[in-house]
Structure formats: C-alpha cells, structure tokens
C-alpha positions in Angstrom: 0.0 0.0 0.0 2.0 2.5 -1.1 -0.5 5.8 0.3 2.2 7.7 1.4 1.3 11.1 2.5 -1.6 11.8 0.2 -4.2 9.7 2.7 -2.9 11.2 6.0 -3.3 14.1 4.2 -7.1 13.8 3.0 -7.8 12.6 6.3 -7.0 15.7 8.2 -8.3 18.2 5.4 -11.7 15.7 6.2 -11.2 16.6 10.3 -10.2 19.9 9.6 -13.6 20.9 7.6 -15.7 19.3 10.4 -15.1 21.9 12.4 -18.6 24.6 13.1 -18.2 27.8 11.1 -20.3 31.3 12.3 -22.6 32.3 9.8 -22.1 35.7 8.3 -25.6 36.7 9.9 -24.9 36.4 13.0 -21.7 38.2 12.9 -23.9 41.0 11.0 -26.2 40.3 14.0 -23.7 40.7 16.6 -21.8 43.9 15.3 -22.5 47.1 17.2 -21.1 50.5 16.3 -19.8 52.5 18.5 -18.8 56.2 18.7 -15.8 55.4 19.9 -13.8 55.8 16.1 -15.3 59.2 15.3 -12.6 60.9 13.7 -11.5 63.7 15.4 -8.6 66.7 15.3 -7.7 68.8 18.0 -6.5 71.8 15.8 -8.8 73.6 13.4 -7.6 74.8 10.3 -8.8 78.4 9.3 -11.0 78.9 5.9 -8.0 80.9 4.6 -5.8 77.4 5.6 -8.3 75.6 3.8 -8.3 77.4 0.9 -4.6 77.1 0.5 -4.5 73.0 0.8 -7.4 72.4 -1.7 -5.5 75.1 -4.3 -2.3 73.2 -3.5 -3.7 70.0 -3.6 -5.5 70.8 -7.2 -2.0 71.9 -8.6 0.1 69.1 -7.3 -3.2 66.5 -8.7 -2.6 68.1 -12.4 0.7 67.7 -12.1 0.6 64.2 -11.8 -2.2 64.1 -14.5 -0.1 65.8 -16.9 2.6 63.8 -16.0 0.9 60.1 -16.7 -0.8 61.6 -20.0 2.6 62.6 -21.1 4.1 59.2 -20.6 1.2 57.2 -22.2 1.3 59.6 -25.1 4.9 58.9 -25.7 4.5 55.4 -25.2 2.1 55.2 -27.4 3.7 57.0 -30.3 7.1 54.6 -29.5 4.8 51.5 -29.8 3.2 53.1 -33.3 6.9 53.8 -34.5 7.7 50.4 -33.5 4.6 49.0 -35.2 5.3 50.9 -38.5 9.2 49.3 -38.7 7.3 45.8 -38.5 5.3 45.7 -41.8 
C-alpha cells in the first residue's frame, strides 16, 4: 500500500472541515457600532488654511495628471513607431 502522505493528508483536510463555522448573519447580528472611532482633530484649520491646501492639492493633482498623459502619449507614439518598422 503504497498511500504515502496523500491519505494522512485527505484525512485531516476531512477533520479539519468538520469543524462549526459562524454564519455571516450572526456576525452582521452581533456587530455594534460604537462612537468610539469618530474621527477627530484637536487643531482647526482656518478657511483661509483651507483654501490654500485644496488650491495646492489641485495643482500638485494636475501635475501628476499631466505627467501620466505625457508618458502614455509617448509610449504610445514609441509603440506606433515600433509597429510601422514591423510591416
């Protein structure tokens, strides 16, 4: 009988799925919020502050924008080139 591992290792897969699983309801069930994770800050930023971030934010956002349609524009005018040499 030459098994080997294989049967030693169906048998405790077998034992291993007998075991009692929660259902997802009662986990749903059992969950309670709590107010306890409210984000909160203990500095407040001015409107002016505000202002400022967003605008800074916007700029540094096009930047990378400009940057990533830059390099797929190139990339795609080196895989035309490329394509052209082919035929």
């Amino acid at each position: 009988m030459g098994f080997g591992g294989s049967v030693s290792a169906m048998i405790a897969s077998l034992k291993a799925n007998k075991r009692t699983r929660v259902s997802t309801f009662e986990k749903i069930k059992d969950f309670k919020k709590s107010n306890k994770n409210k984000l909160h800050f203990k500095n407040k930023a001015t409107p002016e502050e505000i202002v400022k971030l967003r605008e800074k934010l916007q700029k540094e956002n096009n930047v990378l924008f400009l940057r990533k349609v830059l390099i797929i524009v190139i990339l795609l005018v080196a895989i035309f080139y490329a394509i052209g040499f082919v035929k």
